[in-house]
Every structure is written in C-alpha cells, then in structure tokens.
C-alpha positions as CSV (number, residue, x, y, z in Angstrom):
1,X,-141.2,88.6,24.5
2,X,-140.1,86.6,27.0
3,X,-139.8,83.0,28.6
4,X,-140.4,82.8,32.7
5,X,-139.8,79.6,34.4
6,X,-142.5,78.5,36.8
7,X,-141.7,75.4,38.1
8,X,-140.4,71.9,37.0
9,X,-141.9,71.7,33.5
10,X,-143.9,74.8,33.6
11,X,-142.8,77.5,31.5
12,X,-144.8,81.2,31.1
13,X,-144.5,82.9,27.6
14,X,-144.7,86.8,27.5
15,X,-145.4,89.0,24.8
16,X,-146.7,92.3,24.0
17,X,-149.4,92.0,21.2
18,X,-152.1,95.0,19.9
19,X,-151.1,97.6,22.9
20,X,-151.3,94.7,25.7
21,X,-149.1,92.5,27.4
22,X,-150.0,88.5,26.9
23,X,-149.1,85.6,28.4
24,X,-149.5,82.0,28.6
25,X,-148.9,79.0,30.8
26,X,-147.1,75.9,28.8
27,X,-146.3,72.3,30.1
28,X,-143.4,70.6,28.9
29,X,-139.9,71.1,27.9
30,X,-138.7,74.4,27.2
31,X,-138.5,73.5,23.5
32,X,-141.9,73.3,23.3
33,X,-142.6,76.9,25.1
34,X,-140.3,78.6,22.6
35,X,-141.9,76.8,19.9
36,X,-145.2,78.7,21.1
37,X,-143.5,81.8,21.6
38,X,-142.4,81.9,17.9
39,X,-145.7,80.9,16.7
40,X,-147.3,83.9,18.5
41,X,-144.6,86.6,17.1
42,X,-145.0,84.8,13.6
43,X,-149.3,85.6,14.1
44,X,-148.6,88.5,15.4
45,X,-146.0,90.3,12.7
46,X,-148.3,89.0,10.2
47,X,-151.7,90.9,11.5
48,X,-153.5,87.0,11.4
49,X,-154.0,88.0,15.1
50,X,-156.5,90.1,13.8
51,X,-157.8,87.9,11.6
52,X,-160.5,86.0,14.3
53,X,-163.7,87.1,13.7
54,X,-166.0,88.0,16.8
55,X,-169.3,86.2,17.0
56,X,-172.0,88.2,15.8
57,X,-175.1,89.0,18.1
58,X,-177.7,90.7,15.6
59,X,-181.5,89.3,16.6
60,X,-183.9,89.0,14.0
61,X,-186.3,91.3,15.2
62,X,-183.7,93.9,14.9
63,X,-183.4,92.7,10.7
64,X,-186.8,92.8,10.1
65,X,-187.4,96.4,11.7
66,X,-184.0,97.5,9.1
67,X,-185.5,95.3,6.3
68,X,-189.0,97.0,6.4
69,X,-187.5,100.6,7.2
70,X,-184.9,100.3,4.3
71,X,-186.7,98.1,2.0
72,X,-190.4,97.4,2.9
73,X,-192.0,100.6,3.1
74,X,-190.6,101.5,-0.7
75,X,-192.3,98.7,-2.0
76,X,-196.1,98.8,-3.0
77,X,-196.9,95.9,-2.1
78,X,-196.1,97.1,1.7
79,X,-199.5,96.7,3.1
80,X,-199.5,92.8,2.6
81,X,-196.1,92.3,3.3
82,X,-196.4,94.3,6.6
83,X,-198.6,91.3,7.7
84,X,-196.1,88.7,6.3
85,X,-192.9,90.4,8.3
86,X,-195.4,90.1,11.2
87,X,-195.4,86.3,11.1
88,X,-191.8,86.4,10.5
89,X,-191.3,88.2,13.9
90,X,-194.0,85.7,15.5
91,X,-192.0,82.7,14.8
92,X,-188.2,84.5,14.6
93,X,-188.6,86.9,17.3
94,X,-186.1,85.5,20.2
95,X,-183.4,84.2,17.8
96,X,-180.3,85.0,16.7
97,X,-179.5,86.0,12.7
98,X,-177.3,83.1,12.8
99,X,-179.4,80.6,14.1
100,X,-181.5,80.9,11.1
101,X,-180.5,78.1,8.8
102,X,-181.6,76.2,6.0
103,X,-183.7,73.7,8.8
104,X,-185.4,76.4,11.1
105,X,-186.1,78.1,7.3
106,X,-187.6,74.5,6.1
107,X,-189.8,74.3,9.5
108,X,-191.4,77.4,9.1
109,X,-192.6,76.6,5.9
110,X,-193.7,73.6,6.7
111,X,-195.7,75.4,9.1
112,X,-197.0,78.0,7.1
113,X,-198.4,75.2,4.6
114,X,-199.1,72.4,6.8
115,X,-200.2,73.8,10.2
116,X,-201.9,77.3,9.1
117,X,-202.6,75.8,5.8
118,X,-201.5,78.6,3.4
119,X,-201.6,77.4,0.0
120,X,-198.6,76.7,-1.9
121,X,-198.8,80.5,-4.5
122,X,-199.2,82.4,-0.7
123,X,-196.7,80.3,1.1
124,X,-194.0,80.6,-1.4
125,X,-194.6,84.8,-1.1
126,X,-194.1,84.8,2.9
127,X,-190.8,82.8,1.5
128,X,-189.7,84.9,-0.8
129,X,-189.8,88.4,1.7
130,X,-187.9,85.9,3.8
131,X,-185.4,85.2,1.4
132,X,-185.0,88.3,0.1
133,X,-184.2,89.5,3.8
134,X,-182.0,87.2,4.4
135,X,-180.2,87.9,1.2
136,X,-179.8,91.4,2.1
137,X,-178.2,90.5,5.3
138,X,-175.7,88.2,4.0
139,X,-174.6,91.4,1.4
140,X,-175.5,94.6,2.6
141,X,-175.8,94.4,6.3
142,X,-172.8,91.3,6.6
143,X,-170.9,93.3,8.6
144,X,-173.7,93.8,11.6
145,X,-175.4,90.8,11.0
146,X,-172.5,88.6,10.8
147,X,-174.0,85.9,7.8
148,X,-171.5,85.7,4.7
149,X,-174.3,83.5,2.8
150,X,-177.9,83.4,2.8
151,X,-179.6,81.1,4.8
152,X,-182.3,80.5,3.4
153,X,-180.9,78.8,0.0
154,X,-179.9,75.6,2.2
C-alpha cells in the first residue's frame, strides 16, 4: 500500500487486494488520500471486499426449461401445464429473471383475464405454475438466478 503524488492536489493510492494490484486517483489534500487508503485496507482485511454481489444474468427462458425439466414433467398434471409454461415463455421470453416484478407479474394477468379472457378459476392456475416458479428460483436456484424473494408475491 502506497501513496504517489501526481500533481498539485492529486494524489494515487496503491494497494494490493485479492492477487492484484489496485489503484485509485484522489483529489484533495493528502489527508483525504490516506483516509481512502485506510478505508480500503480496513474492507480489505475484513473480506467485505468480497462481499459485492455480481449482477445476475439468468433469462427466463432458461427458468422455465429448469422448472419443467426438474419440476414439470413429475407432475401429472404436465400435459396442461406444458401449454401454460408456453404462454409463460410467449410473454417472458426476452427478459431477465430480475426484471420480473410484482408489476410485469400484475400485467400479465391482467392480460390473461382481460385481453385473452381466461376466466378467473383458469387464470389464477397459469398464476399459480408462475408462482411456484418463481418461488423455486428465489430458494433453490438463488444462487444462478440471482432473486432472494419471489416476485411474484409483490
């Protein structure tokens, strides 16, 4: 760990953190740049450097092929909810896991019982494979997935 002087006001902070050697530019007094520098060692002897969590990038498609290979196909009622995961693709298919919240969740419903006017007993089915999806990938598959909390309670 170290403190280079760049320039009037300009100070360059050093330190070797995980393996590799990190640095960073700071304006101001020199106070201020060992100020930072402690802060980083403090971070850094206490593992919270590890402690940032990488955003997730786990599409929906790719749940709903794990859901109905790990869960679907066990169930009998398979050959009707085969057809419901498809219209969960149809409307899910380009997003994100995480973009799934409690208002893209309240949409779709709305359109399965407005727009293709499902009625209420067959609409809250398609919600409850949905559900039940996202609920597995807020427990069992929160690690790949990324979700700490099911979406679809919101």
């Amino acid at each position: 760990m170290s403190i280079h002087k760049l320039g009037e006001q300009k100070w360059k902070v050093r330190w070797r953190e995980a393996g590799h050697h990190r640095s960073l530019t700071v304006y101001g007094p020199r106070e201020m740049a060992k100020k930072i520098e402690r802060k980083r060692m403090s971070a850094r002897d206490e593992n919270r450097h590890l402690d940032i969590k990488k955003e997730v990038h786990f599409r929906m498609s790719e749940l709903i092929d794990r859901y109905e290979q790990q869960y679907g196909k066990k169930k009998k009622s398979y050959s009707r909810e085969r057809s419901i995961l498809k219209g969960i693709r149809k409307t899910f298919r380009g997003r994100f896991v995480r973009e799934v919240d409690g208002a893209a969740v309240e949409r779709w419903y709305h359109d399965l019982t407005v727009v293709q006017g499902l009625s209420a007993g067959t609409a809250v089915r398609h919600f409850n494979v949905l559900h039940h999806m996202l609920g597995r990938a807020a427990t069992v598959w929160t690690k790949d997935t990324g979700l700490t909390r099911n979406s679809a309670d919101e």
